[in-house]
C-alpha positions as MATLAB code, in Angstrom:
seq = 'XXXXXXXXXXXXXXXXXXXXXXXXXXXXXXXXXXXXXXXXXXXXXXXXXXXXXXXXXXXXXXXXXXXXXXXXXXXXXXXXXXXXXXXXXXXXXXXXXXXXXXXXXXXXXXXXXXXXXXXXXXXXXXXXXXXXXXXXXXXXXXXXXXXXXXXXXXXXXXXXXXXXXXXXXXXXXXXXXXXXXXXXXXXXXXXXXXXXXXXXXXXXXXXXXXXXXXXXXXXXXXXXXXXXXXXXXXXXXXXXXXXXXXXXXXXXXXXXXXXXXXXXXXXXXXXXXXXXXXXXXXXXXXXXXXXXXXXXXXXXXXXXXXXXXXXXXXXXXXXXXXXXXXXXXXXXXXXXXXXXXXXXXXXXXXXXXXXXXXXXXXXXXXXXXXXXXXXXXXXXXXXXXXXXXXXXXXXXXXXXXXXXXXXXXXXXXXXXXXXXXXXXXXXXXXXXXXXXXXXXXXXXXXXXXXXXXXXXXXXXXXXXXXXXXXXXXXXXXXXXXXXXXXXXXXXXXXXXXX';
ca = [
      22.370  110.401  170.997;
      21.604  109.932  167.384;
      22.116  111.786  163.843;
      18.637  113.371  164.114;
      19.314  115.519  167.702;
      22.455  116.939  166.178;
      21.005  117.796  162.947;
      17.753  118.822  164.594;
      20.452  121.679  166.782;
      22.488  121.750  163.561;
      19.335  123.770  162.559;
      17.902  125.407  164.832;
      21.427  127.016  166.222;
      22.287  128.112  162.807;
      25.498  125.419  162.291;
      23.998  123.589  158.859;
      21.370  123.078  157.235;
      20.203  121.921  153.361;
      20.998  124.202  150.858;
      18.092  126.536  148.541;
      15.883  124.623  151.118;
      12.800  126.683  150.473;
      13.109  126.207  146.788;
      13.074  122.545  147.331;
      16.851  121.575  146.549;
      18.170  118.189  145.505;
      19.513  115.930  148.320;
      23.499  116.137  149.059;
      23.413  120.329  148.999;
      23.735  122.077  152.718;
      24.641  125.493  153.391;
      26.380  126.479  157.115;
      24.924  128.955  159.169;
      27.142  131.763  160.801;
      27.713  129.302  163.795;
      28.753  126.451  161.391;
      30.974  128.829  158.848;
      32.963  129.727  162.119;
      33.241  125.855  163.550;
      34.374  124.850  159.977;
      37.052  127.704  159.446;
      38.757  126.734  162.723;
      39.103  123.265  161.785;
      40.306  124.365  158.569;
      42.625  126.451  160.244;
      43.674  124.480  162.780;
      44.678  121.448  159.809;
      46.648  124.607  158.195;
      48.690  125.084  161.161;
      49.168  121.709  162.443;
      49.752  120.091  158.692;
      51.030  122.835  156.015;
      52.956  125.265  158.888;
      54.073  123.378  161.030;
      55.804  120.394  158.280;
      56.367  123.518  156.081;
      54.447  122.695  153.139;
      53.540  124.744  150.362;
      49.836  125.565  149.685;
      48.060  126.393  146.773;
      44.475  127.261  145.632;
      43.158  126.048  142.470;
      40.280  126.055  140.126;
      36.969  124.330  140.353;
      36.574  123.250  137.186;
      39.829  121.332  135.381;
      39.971  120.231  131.521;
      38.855  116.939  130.794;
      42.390  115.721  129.963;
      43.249  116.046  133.392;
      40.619  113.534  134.490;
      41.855  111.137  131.688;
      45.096  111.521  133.120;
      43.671  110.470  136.465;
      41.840  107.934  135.551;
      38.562  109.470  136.663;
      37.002  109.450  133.035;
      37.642  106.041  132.973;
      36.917  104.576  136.545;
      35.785  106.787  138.960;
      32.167  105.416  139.078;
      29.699  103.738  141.657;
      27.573  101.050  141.744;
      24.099  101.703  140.723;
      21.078   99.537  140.366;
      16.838  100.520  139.450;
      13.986   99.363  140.202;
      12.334   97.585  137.438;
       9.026   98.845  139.291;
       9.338  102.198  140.252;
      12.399  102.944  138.289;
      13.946  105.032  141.817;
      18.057  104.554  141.666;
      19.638  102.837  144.730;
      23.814  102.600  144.605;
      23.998   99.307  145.349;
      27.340   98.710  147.659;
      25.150  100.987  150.435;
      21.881   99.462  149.550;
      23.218   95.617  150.483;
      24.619   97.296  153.553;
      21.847   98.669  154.755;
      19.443   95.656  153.996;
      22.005   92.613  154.484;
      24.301   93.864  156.630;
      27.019   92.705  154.116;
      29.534   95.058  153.113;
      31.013   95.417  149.913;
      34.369   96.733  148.715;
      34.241   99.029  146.003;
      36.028   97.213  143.717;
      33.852   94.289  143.645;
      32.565   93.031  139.696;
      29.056   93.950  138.672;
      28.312   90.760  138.822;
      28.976   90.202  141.993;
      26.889   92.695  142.867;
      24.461   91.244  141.008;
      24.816   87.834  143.001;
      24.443   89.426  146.303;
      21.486   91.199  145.522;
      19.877   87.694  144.467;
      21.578   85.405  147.409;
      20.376   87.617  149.804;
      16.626   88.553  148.158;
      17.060   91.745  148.476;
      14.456   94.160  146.803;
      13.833   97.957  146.094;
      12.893   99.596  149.519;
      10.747  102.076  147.561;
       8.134  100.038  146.626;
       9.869   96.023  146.974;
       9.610   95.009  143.477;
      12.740   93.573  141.774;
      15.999   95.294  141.098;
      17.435   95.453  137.550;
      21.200   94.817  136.848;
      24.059   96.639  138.729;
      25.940   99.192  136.536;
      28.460  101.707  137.109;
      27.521  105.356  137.158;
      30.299  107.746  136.673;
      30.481  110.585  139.582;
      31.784  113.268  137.542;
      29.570  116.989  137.066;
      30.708  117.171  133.136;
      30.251  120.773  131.771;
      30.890  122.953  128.512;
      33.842  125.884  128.074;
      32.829  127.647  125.726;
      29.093  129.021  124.379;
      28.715  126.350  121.963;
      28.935  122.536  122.489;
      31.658  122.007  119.889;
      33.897  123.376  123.027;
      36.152  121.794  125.379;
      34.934  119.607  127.746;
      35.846  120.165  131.096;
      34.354  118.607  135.061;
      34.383  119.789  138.439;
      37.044  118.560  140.410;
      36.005  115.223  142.354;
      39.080  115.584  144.312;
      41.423  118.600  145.483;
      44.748  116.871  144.734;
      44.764  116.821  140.444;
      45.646  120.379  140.972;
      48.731  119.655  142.894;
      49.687  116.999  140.636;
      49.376  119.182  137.684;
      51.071  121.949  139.232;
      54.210  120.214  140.902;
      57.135  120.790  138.831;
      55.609  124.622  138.941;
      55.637  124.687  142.592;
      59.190  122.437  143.028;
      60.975  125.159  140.947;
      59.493  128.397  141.608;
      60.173  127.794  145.321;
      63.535  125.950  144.801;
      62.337  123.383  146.913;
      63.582  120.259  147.445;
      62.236  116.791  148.361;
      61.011  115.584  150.444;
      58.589  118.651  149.988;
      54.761  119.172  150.910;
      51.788  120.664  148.664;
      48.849  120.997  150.040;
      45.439  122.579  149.481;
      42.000  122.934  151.281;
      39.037  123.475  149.007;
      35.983  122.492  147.164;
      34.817  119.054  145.543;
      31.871  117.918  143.647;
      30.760  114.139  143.272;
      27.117  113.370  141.420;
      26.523  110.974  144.611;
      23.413  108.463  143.714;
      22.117  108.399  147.217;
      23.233  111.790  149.470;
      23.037  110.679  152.777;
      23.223  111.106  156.445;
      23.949  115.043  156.536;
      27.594  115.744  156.075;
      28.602  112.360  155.583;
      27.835  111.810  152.027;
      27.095  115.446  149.757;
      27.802  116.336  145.976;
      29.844  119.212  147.198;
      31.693  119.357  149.808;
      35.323  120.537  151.448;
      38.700  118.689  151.482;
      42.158  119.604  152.955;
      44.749  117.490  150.877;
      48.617  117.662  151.330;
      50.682  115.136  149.120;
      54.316  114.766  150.124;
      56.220  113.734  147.281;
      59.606  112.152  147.914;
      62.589  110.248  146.641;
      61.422  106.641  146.938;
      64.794  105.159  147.800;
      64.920  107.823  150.867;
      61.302  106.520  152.632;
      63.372  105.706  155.822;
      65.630  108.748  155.764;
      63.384  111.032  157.367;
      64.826  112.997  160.153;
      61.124  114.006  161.594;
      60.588  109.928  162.339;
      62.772  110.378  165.733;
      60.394  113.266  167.248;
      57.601  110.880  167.445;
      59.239  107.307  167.155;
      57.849  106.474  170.444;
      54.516  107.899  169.427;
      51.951  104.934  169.681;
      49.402  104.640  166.855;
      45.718  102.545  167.345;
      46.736  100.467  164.077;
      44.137   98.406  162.917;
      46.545   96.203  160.325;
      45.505   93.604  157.474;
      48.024   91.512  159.258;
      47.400   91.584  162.658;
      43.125   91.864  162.432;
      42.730   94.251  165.137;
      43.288   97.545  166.796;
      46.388   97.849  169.095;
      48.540  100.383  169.960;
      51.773  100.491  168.256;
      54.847  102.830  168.327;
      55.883  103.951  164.731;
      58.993  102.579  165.564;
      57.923   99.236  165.837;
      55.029   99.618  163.167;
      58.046  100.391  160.473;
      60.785   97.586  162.083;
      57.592   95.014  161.970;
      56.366   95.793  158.284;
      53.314   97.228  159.021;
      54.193  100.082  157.812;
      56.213  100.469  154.603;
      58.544  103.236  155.762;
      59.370  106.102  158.563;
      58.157  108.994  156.439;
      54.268  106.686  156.168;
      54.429  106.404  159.854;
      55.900  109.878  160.735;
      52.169  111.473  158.845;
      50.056  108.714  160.118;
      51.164  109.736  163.626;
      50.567  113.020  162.408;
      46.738  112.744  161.418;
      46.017  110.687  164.647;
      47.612  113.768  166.620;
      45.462  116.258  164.584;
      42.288  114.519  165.238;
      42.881  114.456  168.948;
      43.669  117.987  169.128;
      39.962  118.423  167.689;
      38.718  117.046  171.023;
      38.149  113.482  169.625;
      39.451  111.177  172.355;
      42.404  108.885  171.433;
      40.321  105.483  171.808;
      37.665  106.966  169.767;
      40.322  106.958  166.806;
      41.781  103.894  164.577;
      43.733  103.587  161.528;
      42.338  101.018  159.416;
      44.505   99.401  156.911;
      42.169   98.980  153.403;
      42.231   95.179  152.323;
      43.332   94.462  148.817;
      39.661   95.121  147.706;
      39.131   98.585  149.391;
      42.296   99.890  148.541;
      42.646  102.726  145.236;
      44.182  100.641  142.359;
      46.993  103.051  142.361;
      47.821  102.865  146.226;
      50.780  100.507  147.694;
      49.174  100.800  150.935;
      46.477  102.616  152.598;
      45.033  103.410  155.384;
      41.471  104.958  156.863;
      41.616  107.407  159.991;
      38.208  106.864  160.941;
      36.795  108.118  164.280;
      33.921  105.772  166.361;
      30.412  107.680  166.540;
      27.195  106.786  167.378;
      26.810  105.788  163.831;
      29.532  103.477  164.094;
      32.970  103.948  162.409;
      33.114  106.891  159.788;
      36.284  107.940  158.045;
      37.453  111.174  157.887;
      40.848  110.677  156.450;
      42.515  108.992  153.638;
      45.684  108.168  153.733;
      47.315  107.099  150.326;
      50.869  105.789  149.547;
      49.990  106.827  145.502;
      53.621  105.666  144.412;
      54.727  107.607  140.827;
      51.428  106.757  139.441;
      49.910  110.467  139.684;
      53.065  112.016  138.043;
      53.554  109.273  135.493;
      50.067  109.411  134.239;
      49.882  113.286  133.925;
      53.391  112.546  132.059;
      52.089  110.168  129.699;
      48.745  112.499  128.513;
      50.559  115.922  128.355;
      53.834  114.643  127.329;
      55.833  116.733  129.978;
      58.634  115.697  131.609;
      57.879  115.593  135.402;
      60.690  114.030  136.877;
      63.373  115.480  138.987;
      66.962  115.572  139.408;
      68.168  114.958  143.203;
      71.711  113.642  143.645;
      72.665  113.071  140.625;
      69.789  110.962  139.495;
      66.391  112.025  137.521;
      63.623  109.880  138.747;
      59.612  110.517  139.139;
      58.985  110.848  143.092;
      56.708  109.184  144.524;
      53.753  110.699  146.420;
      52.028  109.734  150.128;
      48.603  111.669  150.416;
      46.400  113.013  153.619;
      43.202  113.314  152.292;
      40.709  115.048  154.743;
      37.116  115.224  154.924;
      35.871  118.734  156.284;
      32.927  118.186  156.752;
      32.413  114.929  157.803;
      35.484  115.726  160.261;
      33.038  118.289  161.561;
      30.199  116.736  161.954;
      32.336  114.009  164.095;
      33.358  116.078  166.054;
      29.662  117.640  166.932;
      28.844  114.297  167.757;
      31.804  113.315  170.040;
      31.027  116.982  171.681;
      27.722  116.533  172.128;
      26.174  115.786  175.701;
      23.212  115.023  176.861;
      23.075  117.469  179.957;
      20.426  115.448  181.993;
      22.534  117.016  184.936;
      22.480  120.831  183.914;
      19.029  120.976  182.345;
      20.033  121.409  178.739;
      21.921  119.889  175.739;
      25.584  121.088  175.088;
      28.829  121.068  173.098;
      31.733  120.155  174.357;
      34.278  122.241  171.721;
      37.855  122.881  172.029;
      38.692  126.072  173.109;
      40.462  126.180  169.321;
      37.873  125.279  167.119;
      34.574  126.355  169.066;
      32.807  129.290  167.148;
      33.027  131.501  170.149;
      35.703  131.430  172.986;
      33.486  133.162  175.224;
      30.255  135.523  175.985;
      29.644  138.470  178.302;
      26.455  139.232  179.935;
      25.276  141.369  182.367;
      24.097  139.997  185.609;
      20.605  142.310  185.066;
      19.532  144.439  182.220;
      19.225  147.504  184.520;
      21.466  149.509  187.102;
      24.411  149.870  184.243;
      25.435  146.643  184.527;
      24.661  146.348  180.594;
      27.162  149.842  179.913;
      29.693  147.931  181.887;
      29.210  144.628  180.278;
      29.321  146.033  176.873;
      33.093  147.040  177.973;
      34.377  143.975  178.419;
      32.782  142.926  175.296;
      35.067  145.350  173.444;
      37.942  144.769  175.803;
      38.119  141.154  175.037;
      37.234  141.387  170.772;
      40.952  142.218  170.578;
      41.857  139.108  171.407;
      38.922  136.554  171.283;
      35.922  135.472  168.862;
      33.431  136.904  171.528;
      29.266  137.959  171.426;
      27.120  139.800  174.020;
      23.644  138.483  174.835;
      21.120  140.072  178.013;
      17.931  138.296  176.817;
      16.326  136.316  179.342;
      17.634  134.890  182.556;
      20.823  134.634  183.430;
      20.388  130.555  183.667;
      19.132  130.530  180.132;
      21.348  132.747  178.484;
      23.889  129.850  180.374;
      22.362  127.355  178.925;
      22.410  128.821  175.150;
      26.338  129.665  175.201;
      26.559  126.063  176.328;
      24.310  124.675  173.899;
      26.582  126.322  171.039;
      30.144  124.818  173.035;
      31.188  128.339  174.163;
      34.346  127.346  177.015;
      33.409  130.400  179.219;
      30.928  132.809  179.967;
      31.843  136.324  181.975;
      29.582  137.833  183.928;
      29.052  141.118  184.911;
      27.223  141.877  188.552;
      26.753  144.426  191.170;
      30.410  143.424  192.828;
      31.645  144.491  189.693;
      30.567  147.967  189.990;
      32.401  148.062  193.118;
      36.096  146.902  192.768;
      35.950  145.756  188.577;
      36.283  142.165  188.928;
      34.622  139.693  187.117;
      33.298  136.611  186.862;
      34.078  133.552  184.585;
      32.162  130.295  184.530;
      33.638  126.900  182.696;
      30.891  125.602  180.438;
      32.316  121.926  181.487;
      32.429  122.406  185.191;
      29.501  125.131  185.478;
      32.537  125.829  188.284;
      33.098  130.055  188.331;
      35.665  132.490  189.709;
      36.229  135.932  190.207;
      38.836  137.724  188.555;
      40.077  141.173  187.607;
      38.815  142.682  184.539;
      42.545  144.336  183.813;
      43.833  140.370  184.062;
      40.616  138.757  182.194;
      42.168  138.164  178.787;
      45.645  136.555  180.667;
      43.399  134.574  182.999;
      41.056  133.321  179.185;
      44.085  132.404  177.560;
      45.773  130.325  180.284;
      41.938  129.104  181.343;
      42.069  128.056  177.199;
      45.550  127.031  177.168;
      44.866  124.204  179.659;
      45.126  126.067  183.424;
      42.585  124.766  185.912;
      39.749  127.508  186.292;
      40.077  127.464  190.140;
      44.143  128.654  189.829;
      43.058  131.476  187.994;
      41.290  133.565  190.616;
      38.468  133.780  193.694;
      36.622  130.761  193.369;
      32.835  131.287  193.908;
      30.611  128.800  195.861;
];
């Protein structure tokens, strides 16, 4: 499997595609088709439950676009730039961290000096892959969409957002009073972000716009081990991949804290977390490791950090950052807008500090298309292997014919099960093909409607993994989908058919 099949589906099945396409769009823009806007609001929702409802966190929804100060605040006005290099030839732009990737095989930590950079490029002979004439000198390109407020230019300045979390940071003491909350408390918030990228790339890995879900948990800093949540999943084994130790292994967050891998309980506690979320996606545990950033990778403003990425055929891609930010958020935004942002807890008034789970919706999606994606040299046909949770339809009734009233009576278990599942009715073509399309778009299980069920109203349901199918009652179909969805074997469920 490669990038190409699943975009090439991606497509044609209506999941993604690039944006204003027929108007000839700039790279990094893609819109999502109905099957796509469905796949991406599950994972969305299932990150709300699992992350914001279940820890209890607060969520909030703010703007796009954010006053420059903010961003000053930040340090995005000043810093948040990438490498970029020309051609001297052809004049086309290359960032130049990727480019030396991609040619040398060399990779380059972000915070690397231009002129190192520049050394690379020259040590390794590397030239433009436009047109090979020489490169220019690396310089830093800030990411930042800058806009007016205002109808004349003598207005504010103001960007759109690169990240989710300034408005969280700006609106904390808002949020810690209004709700009378109390730390350690949650905020978190799922929405847009837009980053001038110099080379969009690979689909969903690299756009200009693009969905996060961010929660920062800010806490008392002298209180990072007394977390009472550590002992539900103190046993819980994480695939660490330390500066330390060099490798991935499996270690409890019990032992990661006692061994100083990990610089508290409450770290550990939402590492364990993100792991667990990404599983529950249908990403398999050994496909998952969190990568501690070296001194080089890691945000100037983060203790410690580490990378959730998830192995694909395109190797290791991240899909979570996980930041221990310190005070420096809430001091900076302190030191521009000269409010006070510190709290009083016990007796003392301090500035907490902040650990951040930065997610990636997209590319989280697209990961998980290509961990569900099989081949299907067995069955005939390509297919997705979703979740029950997150796939964009639970199931699909069709009628065994399109004749006889099988269709009337098909049609009424359509209705039946809308009430409680995400559900579509299709009697186009054989009954093997319209098979093989549900399975091609990862729907769990198909129901069936034949001449038996004329007779005595029973049913049949076929598991898109298995292709196995049983016969049940149409009264006890939605009990028999949500056990079958839950986790039950198919074959414990009713009359299995040979």
């Amino acid at each position: 499997m490669n990038l190409k099949k699943i975009m090439d589906i991606a497509k044609r099945r209506g999941f993604f595609y690039p944006g204003s396409e027929i108007h000839g769009a700039p790279a990094g823009f893609w819109h999502y088709g109905p099957l796509g806007t469905t796949l991406k609001r599950r994972i969305e929702e299932a990150w709300r439950d699992f992350i914001i409802k279940e820890e209890g966190f607060y969520e909030v929804e703010g703007t796009n676009i954010m006053p420059e100060r903010v961003f000053v605040a930040s340090g995005h006005v000043k810093s948040f730039a990438d490498p970029l290099i020309q051609c001297i030839k052809c004049k086309s732009l290359h960032r130049a961290d990727k480019l030396i990737e991609d040619v040398a095989g060399v990779f380059v930590p972000e915070r690397v000096s231009l002129e190192k950079f520049d050394e690379i490029i020259k040590n390794n002979l590397i030239r433009c892959p436009s047109c090979g004439g020489e490169l220019g000198e690396t310089r830093f390109f800030n990411m930042m969409f800058k806009l007016n407020v205002g109808p004349t230019e003598e207005e504010e300045f103001a960007y759109l957002r690169p990240e989710t979390c300034q408005t969280i940071f700006v609106d904390f003491l808002q949020v810690y009073r209004s709700m009378r909350a109390k730390l350690p408390m949650g905020i978190a918030q799922i929405g847009r972000s837009f980053r001038n990228e110099i080379s969009p790339r690979q689909g969903l890995l690299r756009q200009r716009e693009f969905t996060q879900a961010e929660a920062e948990i800010f806490f008392n800093p002298e209180k990072i081990d007394d977390f009472s949540s550590f002992e539900e999943l103190k046993d819980f084994k994480l695939n660490l991949h330390t500066l330390e130790e060099g490798e991935t292994r499996k270690v409890t967050l019990e032992d990661g804290v006692e061994k100083g891998l990990i610089k508290g309980r409450l770290i550990a506690y939402y590492l364990a977390k993100v792991q667990k979320f990404i599983i529950s996606l249908g990403i398999p545990s050994e496909a998952i490791r969190l990568r501690e950033q070296t001194d080089e990778e890691r945000p100037f403003y983060a203790a410690q950090a580490f990378d959730c990425d998830v192995e694909t055929p395109l190797g290791w891609v991240e899909v979570v950052a996980n930041h221990y930010r310190t005070d420096y958020d809430l001091t900076s935004h302190m030191e521009v807008s000269s409010r006070d942002l510190r709290v009083i807890e016990d007796g003392k008034k301090f500035i907490p500090h902040v650990w951040e789970i930065s997610q990636g919706i997209d590319r989280t999606l697209l990961c998980v298309m290509m961990n569900g994606y099989r081949e299907g040299d067995e069955r005939g046909w390509e297919w997705f292997a979703f979740p029950p949770n997150i796939a964009p339809f639970q199931c699909a009734t069709f009628p065994l014919v399109s004749k006889d009233g099988l269709p009337e009576k098909a049609n009424e278990v359509l209705h039946l099960l809308r009430r409680f599942f995400d559900v579509y009715y299709d009697k186009s073509g054989s009954i093997g093909k319209r098979y093989a399309r549900a399975d091609e778009v990862g729907v769990p299980a198909t129901i069936t409607c034949d001449y038996q069920t004329l007779e005595d109203d029973t049913i049949t349901i076929r598991d898109r993994d298995s292709m196995s199918q049983v016969r049940v009652e149409i009264e006890t179909l939605p009990q028999a989908l949500l056990k079958f969805f839950g986790g039950e074997r198919l074959e414990t469920l009713g009359e299995p058919l040979q």
